[in-house]
RODO-2510 file (C-alpha; in nm, 4 decimals, decimal comma):
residues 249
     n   res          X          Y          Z
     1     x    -1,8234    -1,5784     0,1973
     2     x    -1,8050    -1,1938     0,3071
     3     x    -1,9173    -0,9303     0,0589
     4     x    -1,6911    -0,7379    -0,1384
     5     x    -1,7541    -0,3971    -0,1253
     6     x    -1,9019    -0,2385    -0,4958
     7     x    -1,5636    -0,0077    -0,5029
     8     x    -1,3688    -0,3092    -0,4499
     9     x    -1,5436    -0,4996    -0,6956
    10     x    -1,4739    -0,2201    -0,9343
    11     x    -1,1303    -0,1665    -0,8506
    12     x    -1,0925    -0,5750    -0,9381
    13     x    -1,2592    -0,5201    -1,2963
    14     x    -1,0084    -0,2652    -1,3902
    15     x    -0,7379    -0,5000    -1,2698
    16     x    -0,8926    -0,7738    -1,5113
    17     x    -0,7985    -0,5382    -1,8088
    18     x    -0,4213    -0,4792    -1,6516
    19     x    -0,3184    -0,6907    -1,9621
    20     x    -0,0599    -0,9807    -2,0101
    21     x     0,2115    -1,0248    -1,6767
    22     x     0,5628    -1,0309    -1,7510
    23     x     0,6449    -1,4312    -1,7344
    24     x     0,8584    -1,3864    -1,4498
    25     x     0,5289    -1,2371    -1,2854
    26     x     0,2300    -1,4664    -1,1635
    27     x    -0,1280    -1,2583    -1,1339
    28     x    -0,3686    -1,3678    -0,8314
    29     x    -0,6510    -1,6167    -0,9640
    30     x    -0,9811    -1,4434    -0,8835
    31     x    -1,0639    -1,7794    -0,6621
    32     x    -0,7711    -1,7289    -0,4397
    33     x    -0,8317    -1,3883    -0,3617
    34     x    -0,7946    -1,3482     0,0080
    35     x    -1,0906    -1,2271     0,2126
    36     x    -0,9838    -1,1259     0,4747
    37     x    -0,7443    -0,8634     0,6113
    38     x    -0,5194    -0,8698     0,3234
    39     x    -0,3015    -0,6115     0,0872
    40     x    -0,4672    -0,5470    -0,2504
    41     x    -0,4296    -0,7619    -0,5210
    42     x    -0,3542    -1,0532    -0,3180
    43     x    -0,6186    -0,9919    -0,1146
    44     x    -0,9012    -0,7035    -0,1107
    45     x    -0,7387    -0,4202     0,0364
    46     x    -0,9187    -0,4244     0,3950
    47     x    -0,8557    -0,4474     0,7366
    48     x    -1,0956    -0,7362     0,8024
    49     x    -1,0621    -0,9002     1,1484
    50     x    -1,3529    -1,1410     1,2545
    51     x    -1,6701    -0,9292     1,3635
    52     x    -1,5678    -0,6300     1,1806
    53     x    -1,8601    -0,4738     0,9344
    54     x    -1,7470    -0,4460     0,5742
    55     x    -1,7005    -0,0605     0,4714
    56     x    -2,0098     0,0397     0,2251
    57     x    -1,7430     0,2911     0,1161
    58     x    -1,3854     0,3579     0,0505
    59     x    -1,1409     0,3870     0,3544
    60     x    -0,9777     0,7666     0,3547
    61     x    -0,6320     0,6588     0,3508
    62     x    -0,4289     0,4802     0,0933
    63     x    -0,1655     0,2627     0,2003
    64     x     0,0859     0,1910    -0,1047
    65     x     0,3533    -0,1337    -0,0685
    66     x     0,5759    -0,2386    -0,3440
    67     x     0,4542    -0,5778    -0,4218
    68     x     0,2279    -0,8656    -0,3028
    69     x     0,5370    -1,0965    -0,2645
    70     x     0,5363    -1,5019    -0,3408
    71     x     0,2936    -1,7227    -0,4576
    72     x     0,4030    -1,9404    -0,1609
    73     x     0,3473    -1,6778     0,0734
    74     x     0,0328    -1,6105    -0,0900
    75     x    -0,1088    -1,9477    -0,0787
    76     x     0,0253    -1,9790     0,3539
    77     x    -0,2477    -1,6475     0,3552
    78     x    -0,5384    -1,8188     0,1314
    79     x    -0,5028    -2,1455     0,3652
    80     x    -0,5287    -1,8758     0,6969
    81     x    -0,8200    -1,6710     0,5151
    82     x    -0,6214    -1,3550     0,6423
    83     x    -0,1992    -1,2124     0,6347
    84     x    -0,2725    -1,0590     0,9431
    85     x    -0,5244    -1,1437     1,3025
    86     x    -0,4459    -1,0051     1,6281
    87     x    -0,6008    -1,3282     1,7665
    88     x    -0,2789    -1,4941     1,6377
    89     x    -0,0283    -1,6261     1,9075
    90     x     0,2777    -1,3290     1,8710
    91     x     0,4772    -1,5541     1,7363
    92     x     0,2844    -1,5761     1,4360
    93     x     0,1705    -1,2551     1,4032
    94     x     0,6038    -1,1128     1,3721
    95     x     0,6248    -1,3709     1,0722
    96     x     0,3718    -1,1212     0,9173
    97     x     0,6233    -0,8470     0,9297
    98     x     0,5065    -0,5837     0,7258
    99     x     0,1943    -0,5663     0,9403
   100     x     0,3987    -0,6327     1,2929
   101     x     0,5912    -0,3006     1,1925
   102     x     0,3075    -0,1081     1,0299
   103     x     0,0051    -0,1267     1,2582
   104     x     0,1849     0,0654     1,5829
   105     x     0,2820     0,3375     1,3450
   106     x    -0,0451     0,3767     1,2337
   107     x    -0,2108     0,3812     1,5530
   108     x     0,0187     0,5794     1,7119
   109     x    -0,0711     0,8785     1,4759
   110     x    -0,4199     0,8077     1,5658
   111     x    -0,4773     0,6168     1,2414
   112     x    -0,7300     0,2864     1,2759
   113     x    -0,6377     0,0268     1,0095
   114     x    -1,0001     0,0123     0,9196
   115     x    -0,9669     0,3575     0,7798
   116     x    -0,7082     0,2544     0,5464
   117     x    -0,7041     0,0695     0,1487
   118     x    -0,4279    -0,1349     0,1777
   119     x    -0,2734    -0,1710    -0,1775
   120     x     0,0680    -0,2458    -0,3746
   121     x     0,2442    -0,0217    -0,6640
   122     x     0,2947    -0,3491    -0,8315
   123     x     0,0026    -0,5930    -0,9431
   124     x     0,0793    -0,9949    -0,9156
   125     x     0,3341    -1,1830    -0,7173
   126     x     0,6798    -1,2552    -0,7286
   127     x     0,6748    -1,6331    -0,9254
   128     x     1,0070    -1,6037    -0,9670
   129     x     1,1449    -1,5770    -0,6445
   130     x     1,1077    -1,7117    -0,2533
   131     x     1,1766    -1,3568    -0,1034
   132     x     0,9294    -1,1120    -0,0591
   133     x     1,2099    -0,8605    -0,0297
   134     x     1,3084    -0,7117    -0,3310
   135     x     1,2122    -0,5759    -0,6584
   136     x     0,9690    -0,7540    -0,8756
   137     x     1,1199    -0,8668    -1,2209
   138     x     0,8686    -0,6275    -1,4196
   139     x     0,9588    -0,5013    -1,7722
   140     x     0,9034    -0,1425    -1,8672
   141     x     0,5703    -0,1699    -2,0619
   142     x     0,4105    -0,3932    -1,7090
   143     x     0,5769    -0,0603    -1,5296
   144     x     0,3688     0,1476    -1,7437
   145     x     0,0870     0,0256    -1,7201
   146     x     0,1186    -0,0433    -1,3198
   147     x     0,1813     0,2895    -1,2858
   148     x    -0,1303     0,3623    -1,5234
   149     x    -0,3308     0,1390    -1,3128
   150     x    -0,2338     0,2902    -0,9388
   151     x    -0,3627     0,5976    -1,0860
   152     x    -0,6487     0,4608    -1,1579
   153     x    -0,7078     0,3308    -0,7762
   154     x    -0,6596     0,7048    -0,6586
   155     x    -0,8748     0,8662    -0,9183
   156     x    -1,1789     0,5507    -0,7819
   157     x    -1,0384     0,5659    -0,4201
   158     x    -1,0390     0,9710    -0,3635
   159     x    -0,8202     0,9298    -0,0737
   160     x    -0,7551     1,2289     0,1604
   161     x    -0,4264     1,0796     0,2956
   162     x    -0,1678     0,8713     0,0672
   163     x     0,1152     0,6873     0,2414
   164     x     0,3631     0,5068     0,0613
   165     x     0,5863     0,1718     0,1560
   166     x     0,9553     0,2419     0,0465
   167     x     1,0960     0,4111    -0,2327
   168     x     0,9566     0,1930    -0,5348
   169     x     0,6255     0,3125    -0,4365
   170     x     0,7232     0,6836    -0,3722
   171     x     0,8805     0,6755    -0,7208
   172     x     0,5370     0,5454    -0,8826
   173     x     0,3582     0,7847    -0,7648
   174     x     0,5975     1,0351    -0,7922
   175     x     0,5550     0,9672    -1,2086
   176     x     0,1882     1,0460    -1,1819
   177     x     0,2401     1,3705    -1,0790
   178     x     0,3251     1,6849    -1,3563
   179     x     0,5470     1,8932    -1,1251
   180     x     0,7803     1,7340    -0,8219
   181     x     0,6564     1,6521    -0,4751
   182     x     0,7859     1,8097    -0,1961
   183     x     1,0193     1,4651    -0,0793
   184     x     1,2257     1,5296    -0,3478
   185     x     1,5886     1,6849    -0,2965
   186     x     1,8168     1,9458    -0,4753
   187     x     1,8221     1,9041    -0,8304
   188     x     1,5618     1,6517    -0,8035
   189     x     1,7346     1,3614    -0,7039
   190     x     1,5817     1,1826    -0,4007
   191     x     1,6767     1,1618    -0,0642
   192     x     1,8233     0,8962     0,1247
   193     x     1,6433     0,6113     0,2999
   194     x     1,7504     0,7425     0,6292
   195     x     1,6286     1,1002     0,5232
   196     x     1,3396     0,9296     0,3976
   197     x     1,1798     0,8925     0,7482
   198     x     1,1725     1,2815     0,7953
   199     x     1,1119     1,4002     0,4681
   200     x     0,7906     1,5489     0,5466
   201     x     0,4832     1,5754     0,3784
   202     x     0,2735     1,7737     0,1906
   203     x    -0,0718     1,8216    -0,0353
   204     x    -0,0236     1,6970    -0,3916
   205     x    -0,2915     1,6030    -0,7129
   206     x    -0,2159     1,3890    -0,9758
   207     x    -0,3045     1,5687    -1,3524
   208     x    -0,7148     1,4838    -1,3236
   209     x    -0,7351     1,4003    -0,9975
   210     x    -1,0715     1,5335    -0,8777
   211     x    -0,9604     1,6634    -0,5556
   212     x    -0,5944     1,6849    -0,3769
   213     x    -0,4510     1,5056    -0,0939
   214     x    -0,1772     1,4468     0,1704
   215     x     0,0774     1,1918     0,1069
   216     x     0,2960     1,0821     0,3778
   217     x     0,6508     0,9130     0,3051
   218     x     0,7810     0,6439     0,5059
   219     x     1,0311     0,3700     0,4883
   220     x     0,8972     0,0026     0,4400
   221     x     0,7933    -0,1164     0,7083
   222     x     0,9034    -0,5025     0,6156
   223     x     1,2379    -0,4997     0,7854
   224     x     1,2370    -0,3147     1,1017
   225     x     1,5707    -0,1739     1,0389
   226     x     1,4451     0,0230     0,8264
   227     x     1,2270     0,2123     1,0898
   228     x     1,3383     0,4541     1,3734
   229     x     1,4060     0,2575     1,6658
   230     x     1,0894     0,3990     1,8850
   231     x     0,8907     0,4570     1,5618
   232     x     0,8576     0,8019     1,6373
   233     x     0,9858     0,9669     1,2879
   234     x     0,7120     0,7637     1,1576
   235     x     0,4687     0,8432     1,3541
   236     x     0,5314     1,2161     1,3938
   237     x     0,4761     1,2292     0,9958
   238     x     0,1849     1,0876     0,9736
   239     x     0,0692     1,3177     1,2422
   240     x     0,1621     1,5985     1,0313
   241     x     0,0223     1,4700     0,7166
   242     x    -0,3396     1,3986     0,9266
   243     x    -0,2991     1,8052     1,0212
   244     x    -0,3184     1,8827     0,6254
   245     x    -0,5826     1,6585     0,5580
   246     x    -0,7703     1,8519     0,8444
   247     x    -0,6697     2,1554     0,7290
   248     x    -0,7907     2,1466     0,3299
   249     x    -1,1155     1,9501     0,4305
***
């Protein structure tokens, strides 16, 4: 079995002490955690194609989803060792399509999937349901302490670049923060999905954080409809959001 990286192994200690799931809520057994490319909790957070060396330290960029999704989409990925290969026939690859939708963006704004931690706002998967789309039936103390949690991935991650999955995601991490980010509208009420895509971005720190960084804000990526039809919105963000990363480092 690969090695999983010391941050990683940290990052699944703290998740040990997440506390009690809400019983509509399953967490991931430690056994069935996927090793290969896989979103964090379900799996470890890495882009980990055959071949490809394990990172000694943690990727620059932060990828945040909303939630894992179903244990029996969960156990389809433990049986492949991997959600995602680009060895897969295509057919089987746009089953996968968080990833199908994700990875062009990415690499169109010159961002490798090995230089990203790909993680979830929400820890566990959805036992109640046979969707991955849709909200996870949380309660408001799992919320809190979710949202206690993700903070503590950025404060062990020290990410330059944060992009989030959605608007459940933008709103988590939008609590962590003591004064509004810049995707927020008049009056502080959010923008619209469609808005969403060219919100912009901009150079934020959580209270404690030890050092800023960009966040990027981008619809999720499961449902293509949800995207610009070329991708480009998407990708001209996260071209932007790279510039400010260059920029304060």
């Amino acid at each position: 079995m690969p090695t999983i990286p010391d941050f990683v192994v940290e990052l699944i200690e703290y998740l040990n002490d997440l506390g009690d799931y809400p019983p509509l809520v399953k967490p991931v057994a430690a056994e069935r955690r996927i090793h290969g490319t896989a979103f964090f909790p379900g799996g470890l957070g890495l882009w980990r194609p055959e071949g490809v060396a394990t990172p000694v330290s943690p990727p620059p960029i932060v990828i945040v989803g909303h939630n894992w999704g179903t244990p029996a989409d969960h156990d389809w990925a433990v049986g492949e060792c991997s959600e995602y290969e680009e060895r897969w026939p295509e057919s089987k690859r746009r089953m996968c399509a968080t990833w199908w939708n994700l990875l062009p963006i990415l690499r169109g704004a010159g961002i490798g999937p090995e230089q990203c931690f790909f993680t979830n706002a929400y820890m566990g998967l959805k036992g109640n349901s046979r969707s991955n789309r849709g909200p996870l039936c949380s309660d408001e103390d799992f919320d809190r302490r979710c949202r206690a949690f993700l903070g503590v991935q950025l404060r062990l991650l020290q990410p330059s670049l944060v992009v989030t999955l959605g608007t459940e995601a933008r709103d988590m991490l939008d609590s962590l923060f003591e004064e509004p980010p810049a995707w927020r509208g008049p009056g502080g009420g959010y923008r619209g999905v469609v808005q969403l895509r060219k919100a912009g971005a901009d150079c934020w720190s959580p209270p404690n954080a030890e050092r800023s960084f960009a966040i990027a804000v981008i619809a999720h990526p499961c449902d293509a409809r949800n995207l610009s039809g070329d991708r480009a919105d998407e990708i001209s963000l996260l071209k932007r959001a790279a510039v400010m990363v260059t920029r304060k480092g």
